[in-house]
C-alpha positions in Angstrom: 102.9 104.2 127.1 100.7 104.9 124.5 101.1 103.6 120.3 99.2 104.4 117.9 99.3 101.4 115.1 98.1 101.9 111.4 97.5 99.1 109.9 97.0 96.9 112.9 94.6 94.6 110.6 97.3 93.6 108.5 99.8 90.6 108.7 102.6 92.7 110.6 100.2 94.6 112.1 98.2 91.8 114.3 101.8 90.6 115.4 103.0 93.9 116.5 100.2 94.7 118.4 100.2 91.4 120.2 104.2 92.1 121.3 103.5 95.9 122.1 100.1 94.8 124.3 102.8 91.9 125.8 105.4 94.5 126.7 102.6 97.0 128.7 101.9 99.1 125.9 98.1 101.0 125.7 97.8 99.8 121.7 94.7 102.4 119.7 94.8 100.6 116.4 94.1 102.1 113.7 92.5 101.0 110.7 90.3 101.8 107.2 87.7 99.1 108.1 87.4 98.4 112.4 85.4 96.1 114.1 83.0 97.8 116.7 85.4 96.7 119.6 86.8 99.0 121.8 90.7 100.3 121.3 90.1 100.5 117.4 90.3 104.3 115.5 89.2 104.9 111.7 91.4 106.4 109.9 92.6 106.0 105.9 96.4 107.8 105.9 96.1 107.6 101.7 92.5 109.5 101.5 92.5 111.2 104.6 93.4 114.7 104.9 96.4 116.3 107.5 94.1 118.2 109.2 92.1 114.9 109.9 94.7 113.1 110.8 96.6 116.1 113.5 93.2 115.7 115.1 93.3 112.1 115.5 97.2 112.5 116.9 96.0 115.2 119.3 93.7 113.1 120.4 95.3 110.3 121.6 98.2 111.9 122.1 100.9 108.6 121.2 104.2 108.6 122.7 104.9 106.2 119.5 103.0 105.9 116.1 103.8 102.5 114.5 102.9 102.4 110.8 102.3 98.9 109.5 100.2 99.6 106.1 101.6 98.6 102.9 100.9 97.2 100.1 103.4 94.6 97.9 101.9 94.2 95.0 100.0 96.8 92.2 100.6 99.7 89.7 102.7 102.0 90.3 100.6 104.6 90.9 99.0 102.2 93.7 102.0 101.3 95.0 102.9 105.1 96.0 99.8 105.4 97.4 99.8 102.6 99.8 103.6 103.2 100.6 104.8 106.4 99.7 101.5 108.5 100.9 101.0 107.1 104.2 104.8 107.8 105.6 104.6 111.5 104.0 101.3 112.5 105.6 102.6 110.9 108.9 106.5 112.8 108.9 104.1 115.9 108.3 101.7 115.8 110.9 103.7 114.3 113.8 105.8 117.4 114.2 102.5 119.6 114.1 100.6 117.5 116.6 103.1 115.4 118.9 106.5 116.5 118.1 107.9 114.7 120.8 106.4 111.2 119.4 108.6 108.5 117.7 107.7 106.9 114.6 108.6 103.6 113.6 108.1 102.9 109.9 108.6 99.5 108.1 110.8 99.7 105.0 111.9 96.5 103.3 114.9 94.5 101.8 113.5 95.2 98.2 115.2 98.8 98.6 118.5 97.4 98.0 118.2 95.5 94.9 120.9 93.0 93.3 124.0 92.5 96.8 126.2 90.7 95.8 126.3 87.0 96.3 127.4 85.4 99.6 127.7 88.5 101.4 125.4 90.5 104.2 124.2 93.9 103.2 124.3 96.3 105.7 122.0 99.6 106.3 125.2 101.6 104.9 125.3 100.1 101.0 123.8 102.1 98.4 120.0 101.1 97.3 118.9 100.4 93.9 116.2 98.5 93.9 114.8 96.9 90.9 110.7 97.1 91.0 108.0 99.9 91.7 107.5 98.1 95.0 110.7 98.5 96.0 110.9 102.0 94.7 108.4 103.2 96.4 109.5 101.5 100.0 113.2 103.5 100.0 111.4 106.6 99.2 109.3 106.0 102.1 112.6 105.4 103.9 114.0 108.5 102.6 111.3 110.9 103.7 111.9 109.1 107.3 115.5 109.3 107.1 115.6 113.2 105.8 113.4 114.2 108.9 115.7 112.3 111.4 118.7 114.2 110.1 116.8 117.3 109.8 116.2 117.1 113.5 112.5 117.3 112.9 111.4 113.8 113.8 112.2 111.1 116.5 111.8 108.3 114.2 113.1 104.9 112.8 112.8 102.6 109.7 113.3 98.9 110.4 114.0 97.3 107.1 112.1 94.0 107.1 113.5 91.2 105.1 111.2 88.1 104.2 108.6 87.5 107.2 107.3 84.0 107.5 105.2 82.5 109.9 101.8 82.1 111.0 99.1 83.3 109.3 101.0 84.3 106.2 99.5 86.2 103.1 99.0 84.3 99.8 101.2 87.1 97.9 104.5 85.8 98.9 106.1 82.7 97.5 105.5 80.4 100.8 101.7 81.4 101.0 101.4 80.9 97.7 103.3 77.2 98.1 101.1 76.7 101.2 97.7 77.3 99.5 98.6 75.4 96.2 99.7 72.4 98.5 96.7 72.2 100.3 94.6 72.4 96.9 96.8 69.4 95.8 96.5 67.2 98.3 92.8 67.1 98.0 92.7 66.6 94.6 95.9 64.8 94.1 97.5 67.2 91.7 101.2 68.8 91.5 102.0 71.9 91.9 103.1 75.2 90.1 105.4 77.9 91.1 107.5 80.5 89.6 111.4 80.0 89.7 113.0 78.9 93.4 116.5 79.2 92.8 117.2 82.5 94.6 118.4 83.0 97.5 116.7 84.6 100.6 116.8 85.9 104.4 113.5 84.4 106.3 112.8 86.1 109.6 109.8 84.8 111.8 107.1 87.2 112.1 107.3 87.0 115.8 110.9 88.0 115.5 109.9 90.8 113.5 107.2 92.0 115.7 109.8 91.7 118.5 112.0 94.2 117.0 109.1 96.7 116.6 108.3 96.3 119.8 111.6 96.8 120.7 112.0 100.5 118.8 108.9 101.7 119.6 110.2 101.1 123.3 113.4 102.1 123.0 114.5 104.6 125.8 116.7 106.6 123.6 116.0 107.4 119.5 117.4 104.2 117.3 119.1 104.7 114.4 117.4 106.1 111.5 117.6 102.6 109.4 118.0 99.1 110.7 118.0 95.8 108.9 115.8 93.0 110.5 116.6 89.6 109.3 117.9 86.5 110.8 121.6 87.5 108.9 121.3 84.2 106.6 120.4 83.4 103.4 118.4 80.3 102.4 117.7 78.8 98.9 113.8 79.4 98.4 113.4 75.6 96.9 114.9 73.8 100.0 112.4 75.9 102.0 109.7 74.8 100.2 110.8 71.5 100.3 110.5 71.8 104.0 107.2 73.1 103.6 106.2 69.6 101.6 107.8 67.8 104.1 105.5 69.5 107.2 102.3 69.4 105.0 103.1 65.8 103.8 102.9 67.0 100.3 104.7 64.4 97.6 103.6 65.4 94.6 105.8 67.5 91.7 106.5 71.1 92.5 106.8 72.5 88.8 108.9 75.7 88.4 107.0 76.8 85.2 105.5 80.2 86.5 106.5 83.8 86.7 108.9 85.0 88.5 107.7 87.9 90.6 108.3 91.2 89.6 109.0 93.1 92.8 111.7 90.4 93.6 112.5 88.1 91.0 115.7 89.6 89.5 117.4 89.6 93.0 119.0 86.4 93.3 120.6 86.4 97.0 119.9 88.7 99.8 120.9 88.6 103.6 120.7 91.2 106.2 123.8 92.4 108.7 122.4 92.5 111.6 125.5 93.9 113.6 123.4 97.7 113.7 120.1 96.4 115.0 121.8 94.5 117.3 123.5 97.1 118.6 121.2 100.3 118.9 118.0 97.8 119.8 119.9 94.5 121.2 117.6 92.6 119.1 118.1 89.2 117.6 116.1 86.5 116.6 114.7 84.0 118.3 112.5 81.4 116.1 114.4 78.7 114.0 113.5 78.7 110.1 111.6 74.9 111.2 109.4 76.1 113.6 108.5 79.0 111.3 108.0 76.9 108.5 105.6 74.9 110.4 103.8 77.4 111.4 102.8 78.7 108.2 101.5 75.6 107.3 99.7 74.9 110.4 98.5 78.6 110.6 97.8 79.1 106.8 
């Protein structure tokens, strides 16, 4: 079995390809910038052209493509070209080069917006998301979706909730608590965030590589959208509390910044994970403990 990963660099990227390589899989990664090692393809999906990229297909000739690129944070304009651009050059050239190859996209839970509180949102409810982020990730979606139903495509969207774990970027709100904590404690300052009263779904990025694993290997085509999420919803200040606790951080944590604009007018958001439990029988595995700790010890 042969994947193709874009974006095999990147934080979902390294973890997928570690889970496909555990499972058997011959991994090509792809990538804008590669180290000279060997298993590792140039290729920019944004600025590179479809005949460029039909090439590349033909030549390695995938049984999967696995598209981890993406982009959270930006203009607009930037945003559709790290989301939007990618997926639509990809859902074009498949069919052309290897039409019998899945694709397995990663969409996000930023496509559905304000959910009301205390309840699971499942693949089925109605996006409206409320930034240019995650605007550009359901149209991304929709171009996936559209070619699944248009019998053109073998393909899936695995909507990611809030990955955590080792190695974490700075852009999301535990990085971010991670690499101000470890500033304080040298220098024996508090810290500053932006507002931690929402609440959200935190899936281990083991769990989430997992389930990519899992659809890329599927033996018969997924649905077109599944949710991937540990199904519960956490307040964001008890979970950086836990962080403190890990890194032995006792100082203030001030809630004085910005809110983030992809996410900050969403409140509460958990998956239902009764679909991707069904078409992939995946679940997760890591506790939100362990998870936490890793991003601190990995960070």
């Amino acid at each position: 079995m042969t994947v193709l990963l874009f974006g095999a660099s990147g934080y979902l990227g390294r973890a997928a390809d570690e889970a496909l390589r555990e499972r058997g899989a011959r991994v090509v990664r792809v990538g804008r910038a590669v180290p000279p090692d060997d298993g590792w393809v140039r290729h920019d999906l944004v600025r590179g052209g479809t005949g460029e990229l039909v090439e590349l297909l033909r030549a390695v000739e995938p049984r999967v493509v696995v598209n981890c690129t993406g982009q959270l944070d930006g203009t607009a304009a930037e945003l559709v070209a790290a989301n939007v651009t990618p997926t639509a050059a990809l859902v074009n050239a498949i069919p052309q080069a290897v039409p019998s190859a899945r694709l397995v996209a990663l969409g996000s839970a930023a496509e559905y917006g304000r959910v009301p509180h205390g309840l699971s949102v499942a693949e089925d409810a109605v996006p409206d998301p409320v930034s240019a982020y995650g605007i550009t990730k359901l149209a991304s979606t929709l171009l996936v979706r559209d070619a699944v139903i248009a019998g053109r495509l073998d393909a899936v969207v695995l909507r990611i909730f809030n990955p955590i774990g080792a190695d974490l970027p700075a852009g999301t709100v535990l990085g971010r608590a991670a690499q101000a904590m470890r500033v304080a404690l040298r220098q024996g300052d508090d810290i500053t965030l932006g507002p931690l009263g929402a609440y959200r779904d935190f899936v281990d990025v083991a769990d989430v590589a997992d389930a990519i694993a899992d659809a890329a290997l599927a033996p018969t085509a997924p649905e077109p959208v599944l949710n991937v999420g540990s199904g519960r919803a956490v307040a964001v200040r008890d979970v950086v509390a836990m962080l403190a606790s890990v890194a032995g951080f006792q100082g203030r944590v001030i809630e004085s910044g910005p809110a983030q604009p992809r996410s900050g007018a969403v409140t509460w958001i958990a998956a239902d994970t009764t679909r991707v439990q069904r078409s992939l029988g995946w679940s997760p595995h890591q506790d939100l403990a362990s998870s936490v700790r890793a991003v601190w010890q990995h960070a």
